[in-house]
Steps between C-alpha positions, in 0.01 A plus 500: 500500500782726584664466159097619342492817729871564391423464146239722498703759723743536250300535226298781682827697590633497098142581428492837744833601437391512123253684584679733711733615221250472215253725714810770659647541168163551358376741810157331527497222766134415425645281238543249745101484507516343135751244652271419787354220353796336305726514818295197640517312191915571552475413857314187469714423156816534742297243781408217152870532376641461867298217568616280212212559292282257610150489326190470742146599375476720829777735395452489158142611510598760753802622307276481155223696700773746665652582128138611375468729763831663503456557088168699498593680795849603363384575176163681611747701751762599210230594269330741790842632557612573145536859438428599903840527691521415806216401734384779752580238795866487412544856391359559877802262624710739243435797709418391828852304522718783332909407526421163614246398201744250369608303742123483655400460205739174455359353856149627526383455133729245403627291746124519650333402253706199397449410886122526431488334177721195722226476735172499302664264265517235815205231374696496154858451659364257737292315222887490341706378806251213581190442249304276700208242460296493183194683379332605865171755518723774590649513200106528344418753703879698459430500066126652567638751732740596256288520225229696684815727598682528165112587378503794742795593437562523115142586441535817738781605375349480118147670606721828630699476247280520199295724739780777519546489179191615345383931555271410796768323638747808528544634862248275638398219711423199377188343734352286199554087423701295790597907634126489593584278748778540661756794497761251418447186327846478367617491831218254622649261229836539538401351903263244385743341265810505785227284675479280225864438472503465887260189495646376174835436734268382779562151322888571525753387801455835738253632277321680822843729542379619183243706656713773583445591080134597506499650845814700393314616186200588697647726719699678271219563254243628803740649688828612391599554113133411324187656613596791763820605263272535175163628669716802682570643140110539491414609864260771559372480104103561520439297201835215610284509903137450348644148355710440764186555696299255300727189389690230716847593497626106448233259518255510167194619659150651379562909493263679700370793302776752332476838556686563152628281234783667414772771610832536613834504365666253243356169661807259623364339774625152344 
């Protein structure tokens, strides 16, 4: 198991430290958003390659699952970030961090996020480092949660997409299609389907250590980087409050009744 964790370990820290010079000598760290989603299909690469290569439905569906994700989300990612610069959360960092940006920017975007990206990828390194029994309910229930998640997910991100690009869609709030029901659905998704690759490694040896992924996620979408980060650039918006007011913030809910439909400023709350 040791040799799966240091696999993927290694392949995380050439991954970052890419990152880190492709993103200083470009002066927009938000690139490392677009590699987000690739850097666990390097980590758990690193874990497969460490671990002699052995082939195990368990992993392979959960590798094979992992690799679909990581593609739409890296390419829908680069495609909202072409022409942009850098993300407002990172130009924040920018000024907020002044002599020190590049160094904390090495450790606290970087180095973070790699440790992140370690930890939520837990079911799939553990699926790696000791595959397990054969075909088990958990692993049932892990694909539907993933595919109710991936639906949430990709199928958000598409709706405000397509939204924001058409005139009623300029400098306003999207509260129509899965938006109608919660404020969030891409991040609802992106939860659901860490729950569906923590119960697909249910069936592996230690599979229940992988728990720490979709608890990890959790909190960092409710409480930390997701939700409170994004919905601050909106705060105190009449039109942004009146949905706020009406929708479920995570869980898909039926909206109470909206005061307006539309308002705000350039909608990014995905």
């Amino acid at each position: 198991m040791t040799v799966v964790f240091l696999g993927a370990a290694v392949a995380l820290l050439l991954t970052m430290n890419t990152m880190f010079v492709i993103g200083t000598r470009a002066s927009d760290n938000s690139l490392i958003d677009i590699a987000y989603g690739p850097a666990f299909v390097a980590a758990c690469l690193g874990a497969w390659l460490a671990s002699g290569m052995e082939l195990h439905f368990r992993p392979l569906l959960m590798f094979c699952l992992l690799c679909l994700w990581a593609v739409r989300l890296a390419v829908h990612i680069g495609l909202r970030h072409r022409g942009r610069g850098e993300d407002f959360r990172y130009r924040n960092f920018r000024e907020q961090w002044g002599d020190t940006f590049v160094w904390r920017s090495f450790l606290q975007i970087y180095m973070l996020q790699g440790l992140v990206v370690f930890l939520v990828a837990m079911p799939i390194l553990l699926a790696v480092a000791g595959p397990g029994s054969g075909l088990v309910w958990t692993d049932v229930l892990g694909a539907a949660l993933f595919a109710v998640g991936f639906f949430f997910e990709a199928v958000g991100d598409w709706q405000l997409s397509r939204f924001k690009k058409t005139p009623a869609g300029k400098g306003r709030i999207m509260t129509t299609g899965l938006w109608r029901y919660t404020r969030h659905p891409n991040y609802f998704g992106e939860a659901v389907l860490w729950w569906g690759f923590f119960f697909l490694g249910l069936g592996a040896g230690h599979g229940w250590y992988g728990l720490v992924s979709p608890v990890l996620i959790g909190f960092l979408l409710l409480k930390v980087s997701g939700i409170p980060m994004l919905e601050d650039k909106y705060k105190g918006q009449p039109e942004f409050e009146a949905y706020k007011s009406a929708t479920s913030a995570f869980f898909p809910w039926p909206p109470r009744t909206l005061k307006t439909r539309h308002g705000g400023d350039d909608s990014e709350h995905a």
